[in-house]
N, C-alpha and C positions, 0 to 999 in steps of 0.2 A: 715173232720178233722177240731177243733177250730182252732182259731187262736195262743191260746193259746198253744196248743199242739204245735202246727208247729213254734214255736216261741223256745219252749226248745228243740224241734230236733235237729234243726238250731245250736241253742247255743251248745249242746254238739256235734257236726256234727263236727266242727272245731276241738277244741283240740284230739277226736278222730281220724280224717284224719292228724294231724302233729305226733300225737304220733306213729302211726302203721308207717306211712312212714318213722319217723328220726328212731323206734327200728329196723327195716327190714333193712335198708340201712346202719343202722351201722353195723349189722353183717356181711352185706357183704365186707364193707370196711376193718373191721378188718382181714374177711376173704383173700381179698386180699394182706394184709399187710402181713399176715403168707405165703403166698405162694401157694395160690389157687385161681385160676380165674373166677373160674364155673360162680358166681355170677353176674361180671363182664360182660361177656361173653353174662347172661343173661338178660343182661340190667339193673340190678338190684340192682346198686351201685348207684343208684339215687334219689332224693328227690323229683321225679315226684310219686304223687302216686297212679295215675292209673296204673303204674306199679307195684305195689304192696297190690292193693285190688283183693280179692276174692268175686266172686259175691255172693257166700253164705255163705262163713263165716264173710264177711263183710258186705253186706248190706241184704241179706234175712233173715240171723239167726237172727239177732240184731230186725230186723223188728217185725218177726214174734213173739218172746220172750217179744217183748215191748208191743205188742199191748193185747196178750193174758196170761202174768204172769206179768208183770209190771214191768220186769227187762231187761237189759242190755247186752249182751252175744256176742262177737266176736270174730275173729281171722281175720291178713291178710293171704297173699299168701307165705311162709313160704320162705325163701330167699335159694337157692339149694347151698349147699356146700359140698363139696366132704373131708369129712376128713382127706382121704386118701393120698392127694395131698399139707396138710399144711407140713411144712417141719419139725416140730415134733408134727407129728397128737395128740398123746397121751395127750398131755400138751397144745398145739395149742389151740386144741378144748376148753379146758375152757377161754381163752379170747376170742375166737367169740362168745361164749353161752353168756358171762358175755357183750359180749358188747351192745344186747340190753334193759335189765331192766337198765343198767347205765348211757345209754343212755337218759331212761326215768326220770331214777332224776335228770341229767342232768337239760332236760325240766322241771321240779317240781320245779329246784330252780330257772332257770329262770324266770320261770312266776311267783311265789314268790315275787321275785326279782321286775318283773315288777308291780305286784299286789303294792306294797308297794310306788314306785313311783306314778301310777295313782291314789291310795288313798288319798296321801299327796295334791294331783293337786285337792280335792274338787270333787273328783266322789265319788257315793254314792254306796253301795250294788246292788240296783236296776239296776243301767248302765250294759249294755248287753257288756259293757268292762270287766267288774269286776267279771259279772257273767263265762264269757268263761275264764276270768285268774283262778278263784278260782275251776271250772272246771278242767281246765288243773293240775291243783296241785294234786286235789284227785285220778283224772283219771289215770295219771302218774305213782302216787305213788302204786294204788292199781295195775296197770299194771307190775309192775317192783316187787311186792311183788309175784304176780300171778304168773307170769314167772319163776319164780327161786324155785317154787315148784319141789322138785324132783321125778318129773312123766312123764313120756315120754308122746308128745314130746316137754314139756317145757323144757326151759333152764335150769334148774335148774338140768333136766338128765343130760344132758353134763358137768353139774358142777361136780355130783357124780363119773359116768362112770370111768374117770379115776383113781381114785381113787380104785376100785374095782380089783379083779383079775379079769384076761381075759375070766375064764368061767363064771365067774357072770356076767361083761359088756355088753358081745354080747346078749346074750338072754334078760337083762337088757333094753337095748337100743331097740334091736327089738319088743319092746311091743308099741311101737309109731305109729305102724300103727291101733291100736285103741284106743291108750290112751285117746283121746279125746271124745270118747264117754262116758269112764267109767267116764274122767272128769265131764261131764255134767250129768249124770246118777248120780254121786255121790254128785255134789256142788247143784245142781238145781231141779232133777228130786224125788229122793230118800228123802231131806227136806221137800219137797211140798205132797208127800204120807202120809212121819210121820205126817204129820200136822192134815191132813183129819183125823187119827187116832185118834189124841192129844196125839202127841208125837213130842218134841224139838227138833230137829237134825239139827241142825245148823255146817256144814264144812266151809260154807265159811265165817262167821263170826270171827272164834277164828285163823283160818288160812288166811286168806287174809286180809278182812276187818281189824280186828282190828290192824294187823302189818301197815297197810296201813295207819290206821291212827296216829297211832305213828311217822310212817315217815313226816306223812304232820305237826304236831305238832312242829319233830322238825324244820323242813326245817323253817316255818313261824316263828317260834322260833329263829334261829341264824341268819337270815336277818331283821327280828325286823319289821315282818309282822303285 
């Protein structure tokens, strides 16, 4: 491994490990705040975040996807909440879902925020300050736009779910124990086939990325980045 290489790991390694840990820990927080402990219980209301990585959807997948397609790909350890136990599960559930992509713009404006002070102080693009702030903005923003796709078992299901009648929700919801594959089989795997073809199929572009960068546009935009 260059130096080189192990240089921009490094760099995106941080705003990675603060983002996965402050979205995890906020849904457990919120989770608690409605009336559910599980999370709590499971250690999992914390900003430690070895408590909240997965060793393969946080450090094998991301490994293996970087070194052999050139891309980025993770998930932490999914924070356990019992919906059944918020004290109006129906309705609950959408502020524990929402609490972690807002979490993440949360983070987006801050480091914005700070991006803009360290600027002003005569650091330059190059600084491994600037580069892990400006990191952190896009990472965030594309995290919190990802999330809120409504696919189980993102957030962005539990936004719908209730909104749904009761026999659309339950079967709805119950698809999260493989959403994630069809996830990656649809953003990653199914792109990269078309291509070999010459054929454009771009999902995660018009769906993720490009909302993602709109958000960093404006964030940089009304803190006057």
């Amino acid at each position: 491994m260059n130096l080189e290489l192990l240089n921009n790991i490094l760099l995106l390694a941080i705003p990675v490990i603060i983002a996965i840990t402050f979205h995890e820990a906020a849904h457990g927080y919120v989770a608690l705040h409605f009336g559910d402990s599980t999370a709590k219980d499971a250690g999992r209301v914390t900003l430690n975040p070895l408590k909240h990585v997965d060793p393969f959807g946080t450090i094998l997948l991301p490994a293996m996807l970087y070194f052999t397609a050139g891309f980025l790909f993770g998930y932490a350890k999914p924070v356990p909440v019992k919906f059944g136990q918020l004290r109006n599960p129906r309705w609950d559930m959408i502020w524990v879902a929402i609490a972690g992509p807002a979490m993440n713009i949360a983070l987006a404006i801050v480091s914005a925020i700070i991006l803009r002070i360290v600027l002003t102080q005569g650091l330059t693009e190059e600084s491994p300050v600037v580069q892990v702030l400006v990191s952190s903005v896009q990472l965030n923003a594309i995290l919190a736009v990802f999330n809120m796709l409504p696919v189980p078992p993102l957030d962005g299901s539990k936004v719908v779910a209730p909104f749904l009648p009761i026999s659309l929700a339950r079967p709805y919801l119950a698809l999260e124990g493989f959403g994630m594959i069809v996830l990656l089989l649809l953003i990653f795997v199914a792109p990269m086939l078309a291509q070999r073809s010459g054929i454009d199929f771009d999902v995660m572009g018009p769906l993720v990325l490009d909302p993602a960068q709109a958000v960093v546009r404006t964030i940089l935009s009304v803190v006057g980045t």
